[in-house]
mmCIF file of the N, C-alpha and C atoms, coordinates in Angstrom:
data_MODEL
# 
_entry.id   MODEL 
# 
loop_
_atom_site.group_PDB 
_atom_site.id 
_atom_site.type_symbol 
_atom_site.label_atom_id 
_atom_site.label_alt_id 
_atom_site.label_comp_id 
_atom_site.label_asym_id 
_atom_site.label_entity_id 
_atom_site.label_seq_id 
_atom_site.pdbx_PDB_ins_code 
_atom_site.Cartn_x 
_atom_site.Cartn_y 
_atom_site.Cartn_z 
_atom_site.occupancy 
_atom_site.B_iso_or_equiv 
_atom_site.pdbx_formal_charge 
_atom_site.auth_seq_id 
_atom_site.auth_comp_id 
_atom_site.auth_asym_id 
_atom_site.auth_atom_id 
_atom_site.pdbx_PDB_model_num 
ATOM 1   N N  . UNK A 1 1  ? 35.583 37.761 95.771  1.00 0.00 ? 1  UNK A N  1 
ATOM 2   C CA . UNK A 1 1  ? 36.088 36.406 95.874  1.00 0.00 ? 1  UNK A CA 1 
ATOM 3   C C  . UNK A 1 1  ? 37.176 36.369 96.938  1.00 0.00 ? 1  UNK A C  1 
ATOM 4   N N  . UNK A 1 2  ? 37.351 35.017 97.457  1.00 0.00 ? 2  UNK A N  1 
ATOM 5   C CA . UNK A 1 2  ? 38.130 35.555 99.095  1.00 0.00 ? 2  UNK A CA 1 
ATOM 6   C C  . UNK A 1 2  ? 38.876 34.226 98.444  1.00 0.00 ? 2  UNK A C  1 
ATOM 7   N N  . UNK A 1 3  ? 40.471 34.187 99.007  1.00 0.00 ? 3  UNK A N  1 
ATOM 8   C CA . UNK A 1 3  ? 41.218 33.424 98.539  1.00 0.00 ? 3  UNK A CA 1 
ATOM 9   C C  . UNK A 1 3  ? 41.491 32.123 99.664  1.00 0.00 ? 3  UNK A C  1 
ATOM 10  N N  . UNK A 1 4  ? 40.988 32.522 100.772 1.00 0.00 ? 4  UNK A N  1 
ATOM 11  C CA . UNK A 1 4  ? 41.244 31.788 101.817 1.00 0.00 ? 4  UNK A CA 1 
ATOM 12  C C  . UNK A 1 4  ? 40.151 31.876 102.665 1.00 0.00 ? 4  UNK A C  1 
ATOM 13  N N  . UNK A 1 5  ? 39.155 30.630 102.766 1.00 0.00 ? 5  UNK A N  1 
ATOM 14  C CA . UNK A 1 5  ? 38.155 30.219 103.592 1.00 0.00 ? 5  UNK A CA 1 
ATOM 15  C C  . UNK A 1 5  ? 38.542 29.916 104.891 1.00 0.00 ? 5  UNK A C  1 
ATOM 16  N N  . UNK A 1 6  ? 37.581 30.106 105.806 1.00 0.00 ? 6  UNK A N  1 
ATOM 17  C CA . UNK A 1 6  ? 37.745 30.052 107.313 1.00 0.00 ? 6  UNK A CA 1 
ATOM 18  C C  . UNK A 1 6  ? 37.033 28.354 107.341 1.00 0.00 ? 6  UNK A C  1 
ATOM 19  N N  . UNK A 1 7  ? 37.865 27.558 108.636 1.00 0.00 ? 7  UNK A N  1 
ATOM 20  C CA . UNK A 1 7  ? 37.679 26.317 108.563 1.00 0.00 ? 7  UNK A CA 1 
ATOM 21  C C  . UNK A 1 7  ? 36.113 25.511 108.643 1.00 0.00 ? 7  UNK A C  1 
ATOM 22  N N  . UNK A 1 8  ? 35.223 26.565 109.604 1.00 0.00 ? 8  UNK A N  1 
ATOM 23  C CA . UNK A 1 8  ? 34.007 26.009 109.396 1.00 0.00 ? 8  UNK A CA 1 
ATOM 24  C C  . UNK A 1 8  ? 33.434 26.420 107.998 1.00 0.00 ? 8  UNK A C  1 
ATOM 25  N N  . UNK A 1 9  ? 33.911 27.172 107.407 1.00 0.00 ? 9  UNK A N  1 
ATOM 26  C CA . UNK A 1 9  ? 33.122 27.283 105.920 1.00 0.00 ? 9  UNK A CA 1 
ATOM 27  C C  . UNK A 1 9  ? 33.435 26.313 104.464 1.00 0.00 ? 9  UNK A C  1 
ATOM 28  N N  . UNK A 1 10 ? 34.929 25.228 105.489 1.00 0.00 ? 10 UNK A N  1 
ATOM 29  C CA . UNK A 1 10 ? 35.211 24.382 104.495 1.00 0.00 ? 10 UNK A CA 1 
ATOM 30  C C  . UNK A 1 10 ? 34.675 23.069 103.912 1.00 0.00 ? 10 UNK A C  1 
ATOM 31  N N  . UNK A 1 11 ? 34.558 22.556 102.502 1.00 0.00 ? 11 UNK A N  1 
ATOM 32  C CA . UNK A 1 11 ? 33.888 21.380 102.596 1.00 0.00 ? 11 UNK A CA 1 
ATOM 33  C C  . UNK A 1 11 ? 34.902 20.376 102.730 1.00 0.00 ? 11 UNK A C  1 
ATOM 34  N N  . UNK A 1 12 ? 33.995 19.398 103.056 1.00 0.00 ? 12 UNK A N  1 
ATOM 35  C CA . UNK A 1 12 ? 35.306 18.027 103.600 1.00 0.00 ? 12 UNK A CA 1 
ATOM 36  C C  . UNK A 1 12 ? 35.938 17.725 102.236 1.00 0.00 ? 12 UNK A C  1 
ATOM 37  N N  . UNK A 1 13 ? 36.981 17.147 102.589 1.00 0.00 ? 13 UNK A N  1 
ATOM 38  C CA . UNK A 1 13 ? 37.592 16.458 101.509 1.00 0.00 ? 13 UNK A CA 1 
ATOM 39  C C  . UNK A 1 13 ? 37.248 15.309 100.655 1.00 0.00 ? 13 UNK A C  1 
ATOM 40  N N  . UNK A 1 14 ? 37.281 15.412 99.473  1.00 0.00 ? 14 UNK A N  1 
ATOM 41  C CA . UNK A 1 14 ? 36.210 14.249 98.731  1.00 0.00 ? 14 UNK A CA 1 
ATOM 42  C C  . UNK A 1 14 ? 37.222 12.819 99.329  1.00 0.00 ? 14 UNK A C  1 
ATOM 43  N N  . UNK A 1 15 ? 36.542 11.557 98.977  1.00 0.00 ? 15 UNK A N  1 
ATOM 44  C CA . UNK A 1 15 ? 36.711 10.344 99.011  1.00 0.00 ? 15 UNK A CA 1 
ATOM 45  C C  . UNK A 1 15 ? 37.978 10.090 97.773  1.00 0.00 ? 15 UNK A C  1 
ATOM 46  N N  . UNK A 1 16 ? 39.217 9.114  98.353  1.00 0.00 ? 16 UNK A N  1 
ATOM 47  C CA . UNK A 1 16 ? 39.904 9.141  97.471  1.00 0.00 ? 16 UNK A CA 1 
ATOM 48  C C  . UNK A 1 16 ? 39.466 8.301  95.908  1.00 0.00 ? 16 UNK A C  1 
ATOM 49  N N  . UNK A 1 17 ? 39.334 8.387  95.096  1.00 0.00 ? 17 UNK A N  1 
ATOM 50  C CA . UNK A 1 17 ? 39.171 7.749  93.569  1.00 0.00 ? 17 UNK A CA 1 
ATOM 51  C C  . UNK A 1 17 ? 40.064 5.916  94.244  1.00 0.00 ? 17 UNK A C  1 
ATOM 52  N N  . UNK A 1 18 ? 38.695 5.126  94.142  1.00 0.00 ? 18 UNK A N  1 
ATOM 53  C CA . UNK A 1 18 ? 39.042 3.737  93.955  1.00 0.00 ? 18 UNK A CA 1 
ATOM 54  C C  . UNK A 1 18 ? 39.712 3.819  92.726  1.00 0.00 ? 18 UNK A C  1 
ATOM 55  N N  . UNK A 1 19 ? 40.712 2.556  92.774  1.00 0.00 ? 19 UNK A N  1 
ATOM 56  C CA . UNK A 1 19 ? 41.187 2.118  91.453  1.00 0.00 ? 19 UNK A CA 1 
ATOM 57  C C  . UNK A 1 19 ? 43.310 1.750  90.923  1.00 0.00 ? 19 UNK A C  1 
ATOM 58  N N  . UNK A 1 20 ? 43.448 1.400  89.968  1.00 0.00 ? 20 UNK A N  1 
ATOM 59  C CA . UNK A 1 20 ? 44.812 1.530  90.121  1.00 0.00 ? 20 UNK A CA 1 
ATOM 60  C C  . UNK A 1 20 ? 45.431 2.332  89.733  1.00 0.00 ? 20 UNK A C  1 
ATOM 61  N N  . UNK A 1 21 ? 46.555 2.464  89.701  1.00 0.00 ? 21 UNK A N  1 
ATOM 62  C CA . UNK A 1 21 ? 46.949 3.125  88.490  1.00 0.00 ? 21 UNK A CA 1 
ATOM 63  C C  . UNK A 1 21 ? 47.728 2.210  87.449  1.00 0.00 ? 21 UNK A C  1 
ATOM 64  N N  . UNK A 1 22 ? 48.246 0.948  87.458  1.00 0.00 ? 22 UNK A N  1 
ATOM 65  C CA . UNK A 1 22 ? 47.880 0.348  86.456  1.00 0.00 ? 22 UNK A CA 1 
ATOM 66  C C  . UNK A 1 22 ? 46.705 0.054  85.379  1.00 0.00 ? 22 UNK A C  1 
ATOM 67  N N  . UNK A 1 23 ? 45.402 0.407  85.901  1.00 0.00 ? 23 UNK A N  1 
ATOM 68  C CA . UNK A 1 23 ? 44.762 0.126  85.382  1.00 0.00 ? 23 UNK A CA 1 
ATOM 69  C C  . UNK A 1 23 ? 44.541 1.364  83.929  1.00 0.00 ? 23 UNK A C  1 
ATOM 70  N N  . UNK A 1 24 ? 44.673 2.878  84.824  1.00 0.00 ? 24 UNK A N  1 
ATOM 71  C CA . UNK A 1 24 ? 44.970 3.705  84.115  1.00 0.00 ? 24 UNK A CA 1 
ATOM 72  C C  . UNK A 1 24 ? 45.884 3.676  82.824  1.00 0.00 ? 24 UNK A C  1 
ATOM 73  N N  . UNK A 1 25 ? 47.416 3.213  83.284  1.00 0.00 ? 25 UNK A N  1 
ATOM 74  C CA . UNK A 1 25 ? 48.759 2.855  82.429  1.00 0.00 ? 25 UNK A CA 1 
ATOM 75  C C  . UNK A 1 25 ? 47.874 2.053  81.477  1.00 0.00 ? 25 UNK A C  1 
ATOM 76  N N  . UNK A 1 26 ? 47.080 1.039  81.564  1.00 0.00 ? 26 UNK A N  1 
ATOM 77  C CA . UNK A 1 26 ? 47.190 0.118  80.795  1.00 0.00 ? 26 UNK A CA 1 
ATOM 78  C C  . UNK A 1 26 ? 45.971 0.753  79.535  1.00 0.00 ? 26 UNK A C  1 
ATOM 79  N N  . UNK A 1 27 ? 45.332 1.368  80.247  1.00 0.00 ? 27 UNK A N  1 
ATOM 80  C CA . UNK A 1 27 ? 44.230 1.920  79.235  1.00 0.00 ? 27 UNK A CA 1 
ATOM 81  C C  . UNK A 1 27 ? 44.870 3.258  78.307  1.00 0.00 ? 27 UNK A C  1 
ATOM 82  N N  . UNK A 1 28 ? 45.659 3.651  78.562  1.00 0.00 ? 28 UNK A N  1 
ATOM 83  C CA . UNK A 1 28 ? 46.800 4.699  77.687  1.00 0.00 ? 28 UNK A CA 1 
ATOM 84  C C  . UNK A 1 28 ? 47.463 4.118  76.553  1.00 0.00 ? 28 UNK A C  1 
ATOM 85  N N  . UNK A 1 29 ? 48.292 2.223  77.296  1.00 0.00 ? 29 UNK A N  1 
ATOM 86  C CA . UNK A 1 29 ? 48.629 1.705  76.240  1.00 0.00 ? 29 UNK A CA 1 
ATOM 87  C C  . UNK A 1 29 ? 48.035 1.634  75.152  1.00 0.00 ? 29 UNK A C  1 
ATOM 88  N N  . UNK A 1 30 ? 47.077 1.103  75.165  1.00 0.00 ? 30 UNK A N  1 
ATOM 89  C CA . UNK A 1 30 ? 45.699 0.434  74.616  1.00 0.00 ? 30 UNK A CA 1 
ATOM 90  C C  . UNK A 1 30 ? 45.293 1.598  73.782  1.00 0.00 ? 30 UNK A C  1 
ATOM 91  N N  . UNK A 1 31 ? 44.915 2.753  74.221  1.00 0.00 ? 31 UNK A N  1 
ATOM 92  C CA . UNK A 1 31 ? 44.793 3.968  73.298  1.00 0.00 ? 31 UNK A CA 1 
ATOM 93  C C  . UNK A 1 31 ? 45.766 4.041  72.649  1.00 0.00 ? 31 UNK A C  1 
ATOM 94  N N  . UNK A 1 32 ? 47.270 4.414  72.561  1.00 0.00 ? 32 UNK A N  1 
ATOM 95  C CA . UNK A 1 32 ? 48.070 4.507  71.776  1.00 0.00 ? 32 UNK A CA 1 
ATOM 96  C C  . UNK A 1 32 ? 48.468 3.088  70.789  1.00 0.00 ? 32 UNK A C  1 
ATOM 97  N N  . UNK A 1 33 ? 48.040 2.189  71.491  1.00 0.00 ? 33 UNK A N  1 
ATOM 98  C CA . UNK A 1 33 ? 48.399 0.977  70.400  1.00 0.00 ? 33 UNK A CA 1 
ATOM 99  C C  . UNK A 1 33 ? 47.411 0.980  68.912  1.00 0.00 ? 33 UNK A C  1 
ATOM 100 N N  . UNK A 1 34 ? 46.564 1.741  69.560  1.00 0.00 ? 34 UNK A N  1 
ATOM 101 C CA . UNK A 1 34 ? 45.291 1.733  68.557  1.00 0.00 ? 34 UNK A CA 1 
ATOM 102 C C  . UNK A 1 34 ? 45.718 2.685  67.679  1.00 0.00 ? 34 UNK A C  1 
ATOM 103 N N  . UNK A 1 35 ? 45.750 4.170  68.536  1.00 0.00 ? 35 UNK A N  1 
ATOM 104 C CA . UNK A 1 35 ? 46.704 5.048  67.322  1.00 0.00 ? 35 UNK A CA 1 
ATOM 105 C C  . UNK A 1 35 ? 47.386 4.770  66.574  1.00 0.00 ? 35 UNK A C  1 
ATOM 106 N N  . UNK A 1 36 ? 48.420 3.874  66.923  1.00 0.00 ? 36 UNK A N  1 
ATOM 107 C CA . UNK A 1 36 ? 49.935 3.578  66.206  1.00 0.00 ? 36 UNK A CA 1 
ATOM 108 C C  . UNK A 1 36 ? 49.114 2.775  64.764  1.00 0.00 ? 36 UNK A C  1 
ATOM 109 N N  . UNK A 1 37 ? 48.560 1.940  65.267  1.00 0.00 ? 37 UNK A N  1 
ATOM 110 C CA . UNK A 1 37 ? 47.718 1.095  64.449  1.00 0.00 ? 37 UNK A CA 1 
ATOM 111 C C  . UNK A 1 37 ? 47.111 1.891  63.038  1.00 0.00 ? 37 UNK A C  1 
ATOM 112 N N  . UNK A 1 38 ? 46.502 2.926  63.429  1.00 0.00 ? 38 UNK A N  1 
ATOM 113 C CA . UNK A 1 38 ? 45.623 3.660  62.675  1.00 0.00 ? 38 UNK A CA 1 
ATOM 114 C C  . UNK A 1 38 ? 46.402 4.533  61.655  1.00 0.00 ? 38 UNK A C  1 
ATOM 115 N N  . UNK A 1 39 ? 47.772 4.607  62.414  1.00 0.00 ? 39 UNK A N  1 
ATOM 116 C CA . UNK A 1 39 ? 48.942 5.769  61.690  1.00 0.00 ? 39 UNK A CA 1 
ATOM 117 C C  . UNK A 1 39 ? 49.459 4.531  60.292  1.00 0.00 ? 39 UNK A C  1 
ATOM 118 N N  . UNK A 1 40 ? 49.583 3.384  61.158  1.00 0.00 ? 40 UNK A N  1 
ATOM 119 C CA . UNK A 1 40 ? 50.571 3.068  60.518  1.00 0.00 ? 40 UNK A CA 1 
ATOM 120 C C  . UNK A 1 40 ? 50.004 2.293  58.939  1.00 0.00 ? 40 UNK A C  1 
ATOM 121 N N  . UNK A 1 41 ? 48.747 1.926  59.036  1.00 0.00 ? 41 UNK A N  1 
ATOM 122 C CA . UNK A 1 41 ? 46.887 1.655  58.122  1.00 0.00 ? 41 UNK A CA 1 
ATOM 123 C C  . UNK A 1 41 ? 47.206 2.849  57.270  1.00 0.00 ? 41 UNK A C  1 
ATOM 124 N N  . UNK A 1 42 ? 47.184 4.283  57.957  1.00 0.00 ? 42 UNK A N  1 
ATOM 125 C CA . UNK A 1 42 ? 46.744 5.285  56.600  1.00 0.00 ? 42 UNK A CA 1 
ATOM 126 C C  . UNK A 1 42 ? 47.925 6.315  56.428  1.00 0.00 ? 42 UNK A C  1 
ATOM 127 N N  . UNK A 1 43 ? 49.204 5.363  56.692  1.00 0.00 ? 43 UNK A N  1 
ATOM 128 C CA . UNK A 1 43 ? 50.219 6.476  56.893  1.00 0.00 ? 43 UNK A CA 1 
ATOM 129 C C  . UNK A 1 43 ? 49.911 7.257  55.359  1.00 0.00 ? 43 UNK A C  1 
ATOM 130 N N  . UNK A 1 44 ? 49.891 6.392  54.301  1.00 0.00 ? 44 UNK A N  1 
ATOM 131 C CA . UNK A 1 44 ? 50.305 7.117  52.864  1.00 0.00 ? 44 UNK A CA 1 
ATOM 132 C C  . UNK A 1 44 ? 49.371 8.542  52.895  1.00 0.00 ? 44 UNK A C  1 
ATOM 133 N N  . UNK A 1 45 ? 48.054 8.215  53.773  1.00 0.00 ? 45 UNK A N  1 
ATOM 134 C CA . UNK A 1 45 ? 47.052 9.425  53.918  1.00 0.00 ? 45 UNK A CA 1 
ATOM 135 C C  . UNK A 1 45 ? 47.581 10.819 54.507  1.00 0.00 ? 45 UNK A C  1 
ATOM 136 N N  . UNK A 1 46 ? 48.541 10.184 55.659  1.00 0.00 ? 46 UNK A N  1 
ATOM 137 C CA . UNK A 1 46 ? 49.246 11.315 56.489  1.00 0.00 ? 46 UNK A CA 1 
ATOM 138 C C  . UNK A 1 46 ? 50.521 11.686 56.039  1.00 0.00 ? 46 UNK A C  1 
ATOM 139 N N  . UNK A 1 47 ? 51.191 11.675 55.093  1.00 0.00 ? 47 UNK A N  1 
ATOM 140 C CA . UNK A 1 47 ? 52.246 11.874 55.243  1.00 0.00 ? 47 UNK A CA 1 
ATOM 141 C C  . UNK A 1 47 ? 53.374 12.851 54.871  1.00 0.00 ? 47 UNK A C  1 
ATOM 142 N N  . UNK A 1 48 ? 51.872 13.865 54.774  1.00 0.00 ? 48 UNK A N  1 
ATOM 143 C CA . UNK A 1 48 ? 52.084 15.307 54.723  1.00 0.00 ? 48 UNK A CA 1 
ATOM 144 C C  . UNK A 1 48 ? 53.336 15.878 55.571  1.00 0.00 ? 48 UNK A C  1 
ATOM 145 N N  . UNK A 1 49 ? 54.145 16.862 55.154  1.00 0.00 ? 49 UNK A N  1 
ATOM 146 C CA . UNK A 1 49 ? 55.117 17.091 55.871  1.00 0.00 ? 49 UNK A CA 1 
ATOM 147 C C  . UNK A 1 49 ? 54.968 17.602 57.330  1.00 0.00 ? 49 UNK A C  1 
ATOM 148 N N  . UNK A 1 50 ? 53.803 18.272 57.754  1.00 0.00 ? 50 UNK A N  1 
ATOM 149 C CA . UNK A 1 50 ? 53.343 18.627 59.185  1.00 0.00 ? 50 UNK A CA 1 
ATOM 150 C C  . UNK A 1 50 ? 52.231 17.526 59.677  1.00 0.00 ? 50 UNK A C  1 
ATOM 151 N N  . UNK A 1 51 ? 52.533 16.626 59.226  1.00 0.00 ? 51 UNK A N  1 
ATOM 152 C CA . UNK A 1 51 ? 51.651 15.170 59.902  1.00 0.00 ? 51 UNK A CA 1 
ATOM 153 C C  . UNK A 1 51 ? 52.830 14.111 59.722  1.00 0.00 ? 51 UNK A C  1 
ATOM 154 N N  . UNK A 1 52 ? 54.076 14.283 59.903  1.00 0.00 ? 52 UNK A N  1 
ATOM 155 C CA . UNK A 1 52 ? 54.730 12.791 59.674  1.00 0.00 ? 52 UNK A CA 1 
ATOM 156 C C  . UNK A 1 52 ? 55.097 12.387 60.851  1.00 0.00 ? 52 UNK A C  1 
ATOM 157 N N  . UNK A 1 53 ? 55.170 13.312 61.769  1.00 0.00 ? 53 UNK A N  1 
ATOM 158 C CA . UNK A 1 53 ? 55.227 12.989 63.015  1.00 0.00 ? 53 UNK A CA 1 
ATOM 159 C C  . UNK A 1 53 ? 54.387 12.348 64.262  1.00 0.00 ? 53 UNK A C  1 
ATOM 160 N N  . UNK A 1 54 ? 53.189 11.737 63.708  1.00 0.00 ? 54 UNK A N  1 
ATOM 161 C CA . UNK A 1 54 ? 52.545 11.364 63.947  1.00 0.00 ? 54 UNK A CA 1 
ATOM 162 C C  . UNK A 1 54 ? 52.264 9.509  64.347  1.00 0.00 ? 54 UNK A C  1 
ATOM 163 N N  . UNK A 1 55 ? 52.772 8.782  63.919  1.00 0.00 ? 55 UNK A N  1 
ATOM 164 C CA . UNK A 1 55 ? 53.408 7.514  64.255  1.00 0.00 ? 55 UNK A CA 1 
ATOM 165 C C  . UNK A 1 55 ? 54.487 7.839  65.710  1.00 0.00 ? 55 UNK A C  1 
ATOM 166 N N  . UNK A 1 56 ? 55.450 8.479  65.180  1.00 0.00 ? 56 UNK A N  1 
ATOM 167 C CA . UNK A 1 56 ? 56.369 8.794  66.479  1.00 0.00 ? 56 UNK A CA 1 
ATOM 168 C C  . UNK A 1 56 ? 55.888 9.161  67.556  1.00 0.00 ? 56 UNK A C  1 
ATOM 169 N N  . UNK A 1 57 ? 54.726 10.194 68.034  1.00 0.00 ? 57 UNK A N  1 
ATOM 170 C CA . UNK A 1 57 ? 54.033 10.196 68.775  1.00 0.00 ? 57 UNK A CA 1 
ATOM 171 C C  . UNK A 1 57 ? 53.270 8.979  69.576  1.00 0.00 ? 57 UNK A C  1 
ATOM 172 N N  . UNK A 1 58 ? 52.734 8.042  68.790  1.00 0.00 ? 58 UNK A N  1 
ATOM 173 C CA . UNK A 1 58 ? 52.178 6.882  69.447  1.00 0.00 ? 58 UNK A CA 1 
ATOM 174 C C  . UNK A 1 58 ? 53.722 5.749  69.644  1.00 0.00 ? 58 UNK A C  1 
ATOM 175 N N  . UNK A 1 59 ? 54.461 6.060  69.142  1.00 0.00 ? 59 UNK A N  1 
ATOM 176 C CA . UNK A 1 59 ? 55.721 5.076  69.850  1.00 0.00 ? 59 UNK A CA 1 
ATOM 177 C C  . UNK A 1 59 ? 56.576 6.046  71.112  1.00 0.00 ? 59 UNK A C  1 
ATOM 178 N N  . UNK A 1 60 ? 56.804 6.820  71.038  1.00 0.00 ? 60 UNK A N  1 
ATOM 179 C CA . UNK A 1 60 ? 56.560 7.627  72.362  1.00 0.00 ? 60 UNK A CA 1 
ATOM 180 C C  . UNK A 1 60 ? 55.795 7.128  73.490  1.00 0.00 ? 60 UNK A C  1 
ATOM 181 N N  . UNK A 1 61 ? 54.571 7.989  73.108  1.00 0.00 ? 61 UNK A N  1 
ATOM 182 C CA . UNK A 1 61 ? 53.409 7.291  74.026  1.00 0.00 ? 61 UNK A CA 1 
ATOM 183 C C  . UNK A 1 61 ? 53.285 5.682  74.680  1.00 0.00 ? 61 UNK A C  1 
ATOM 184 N N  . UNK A 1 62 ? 53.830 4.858  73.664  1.00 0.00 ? 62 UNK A N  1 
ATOM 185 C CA . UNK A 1 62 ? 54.094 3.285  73.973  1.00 0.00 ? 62 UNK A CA 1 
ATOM 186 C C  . UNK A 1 62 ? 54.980 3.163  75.226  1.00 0.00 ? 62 UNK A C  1 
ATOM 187 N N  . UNK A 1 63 ? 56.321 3.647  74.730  1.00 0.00 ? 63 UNK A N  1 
ATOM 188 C CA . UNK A 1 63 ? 57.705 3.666  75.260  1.00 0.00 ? 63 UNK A CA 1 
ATOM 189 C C  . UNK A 1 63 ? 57.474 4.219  77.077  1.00 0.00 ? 63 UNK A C  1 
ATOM 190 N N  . UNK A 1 64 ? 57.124 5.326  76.652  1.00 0.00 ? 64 UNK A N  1 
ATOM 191 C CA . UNK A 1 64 ? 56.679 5.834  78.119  1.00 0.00 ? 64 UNK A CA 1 
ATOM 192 C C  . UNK A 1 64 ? 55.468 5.483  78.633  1.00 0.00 ? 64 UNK A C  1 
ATOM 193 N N  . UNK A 1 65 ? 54.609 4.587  78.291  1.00 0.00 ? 65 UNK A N  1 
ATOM 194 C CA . UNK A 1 65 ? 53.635 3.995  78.347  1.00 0.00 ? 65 UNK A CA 1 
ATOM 195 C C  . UNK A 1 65 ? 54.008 2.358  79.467  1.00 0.00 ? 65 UNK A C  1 
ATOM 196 N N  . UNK A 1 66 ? 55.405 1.672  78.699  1.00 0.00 ? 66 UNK A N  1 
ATOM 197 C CA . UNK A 1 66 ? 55.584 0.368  79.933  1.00 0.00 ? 66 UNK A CA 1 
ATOM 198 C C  . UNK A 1 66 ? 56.490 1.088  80.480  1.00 0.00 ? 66 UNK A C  1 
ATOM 199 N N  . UNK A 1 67 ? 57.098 2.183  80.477  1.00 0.00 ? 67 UNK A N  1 
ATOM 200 C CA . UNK A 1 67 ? 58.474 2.774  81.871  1.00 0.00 ? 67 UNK A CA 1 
ATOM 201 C C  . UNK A 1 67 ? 57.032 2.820  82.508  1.00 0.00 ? 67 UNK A C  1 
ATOM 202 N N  . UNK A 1 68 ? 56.228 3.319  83.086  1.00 0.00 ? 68 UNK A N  1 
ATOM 203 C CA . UNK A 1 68 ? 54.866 3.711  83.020  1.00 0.00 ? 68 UNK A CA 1 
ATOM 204 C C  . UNK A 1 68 ? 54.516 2.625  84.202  1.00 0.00 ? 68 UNK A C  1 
ATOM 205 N N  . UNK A 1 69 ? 54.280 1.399  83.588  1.00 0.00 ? 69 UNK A N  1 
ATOM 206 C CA . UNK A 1 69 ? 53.927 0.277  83.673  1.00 0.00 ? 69 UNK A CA 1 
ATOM 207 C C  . UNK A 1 69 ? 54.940 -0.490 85.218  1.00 0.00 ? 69 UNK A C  1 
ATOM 208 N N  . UNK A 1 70 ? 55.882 0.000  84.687  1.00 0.00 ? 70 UNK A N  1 
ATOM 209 C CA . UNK A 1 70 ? 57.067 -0.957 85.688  1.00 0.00 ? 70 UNK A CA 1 
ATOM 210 C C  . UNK A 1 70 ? 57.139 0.132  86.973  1.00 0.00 ? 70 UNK A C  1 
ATOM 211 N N  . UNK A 1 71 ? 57.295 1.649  86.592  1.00 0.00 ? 71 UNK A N  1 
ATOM 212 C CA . UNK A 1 71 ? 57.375 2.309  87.874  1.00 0.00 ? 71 UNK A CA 1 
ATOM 213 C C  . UNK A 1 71 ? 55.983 2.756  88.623  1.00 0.00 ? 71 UNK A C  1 
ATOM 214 N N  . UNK A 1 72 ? 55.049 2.276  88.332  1.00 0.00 ? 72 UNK A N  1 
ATOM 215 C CA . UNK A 1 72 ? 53.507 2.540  89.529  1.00 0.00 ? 72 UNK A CA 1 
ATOM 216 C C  . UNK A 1 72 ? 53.806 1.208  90.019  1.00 0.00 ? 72 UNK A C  1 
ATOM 217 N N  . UNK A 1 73 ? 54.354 0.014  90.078  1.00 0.00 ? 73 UNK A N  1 
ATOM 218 C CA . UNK A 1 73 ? 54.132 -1.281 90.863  1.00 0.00 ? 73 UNK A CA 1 
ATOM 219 C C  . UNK A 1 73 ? 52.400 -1.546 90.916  1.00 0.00 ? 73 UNK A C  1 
ATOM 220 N N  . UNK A 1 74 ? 52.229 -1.777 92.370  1.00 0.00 ? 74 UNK A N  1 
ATOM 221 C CA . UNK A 1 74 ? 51.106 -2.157 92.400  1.00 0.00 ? 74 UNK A CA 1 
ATOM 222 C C  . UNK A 1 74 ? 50.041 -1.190 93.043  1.00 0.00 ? 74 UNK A C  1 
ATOM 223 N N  . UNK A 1 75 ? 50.184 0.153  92.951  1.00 0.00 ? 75 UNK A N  1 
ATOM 224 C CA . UNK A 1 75 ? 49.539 1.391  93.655  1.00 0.00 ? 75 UNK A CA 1 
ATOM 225 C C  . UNK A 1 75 ? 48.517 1.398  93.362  1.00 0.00 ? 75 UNK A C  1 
# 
């Protein structure tokens, strides 16, 4: 295995990924809102002492989810 290819043996560089990254941010929210949702439905199910942390995780995820939101602008 050779760690460094010679330039005609290189392939081109792919095409950059259309898309936003808001659009990304917003589909994370959306996953974690659903989580939070689901935690907060069957908390009495979870609330085992190595599962209580589990709500906090999806408010996390939220929190840094719109900082998220406000610092990609419109990229």
């Amino acid at each position: 295995m050779r760690w460094i290819a010679k330039d005609s043996e290189r392939k081109p560089d792919p095409a950059p990924i259309t898309g936003t990254l808001r659009l990304a941010v917003l589909i994370g929210l959306i996953g974690f809102a659903i989580s939070l949702v689901v935690c907060v439905v069957f908390y009495d199910q979870i609330t085992s002492p190595n599962k209580a942390w589990y709500p906090y995780t999806c408010v996390v995820g939220l929190v840094l989810g719109v900082l998220a939101w406000f610092k990609v602008g419109n990229r």
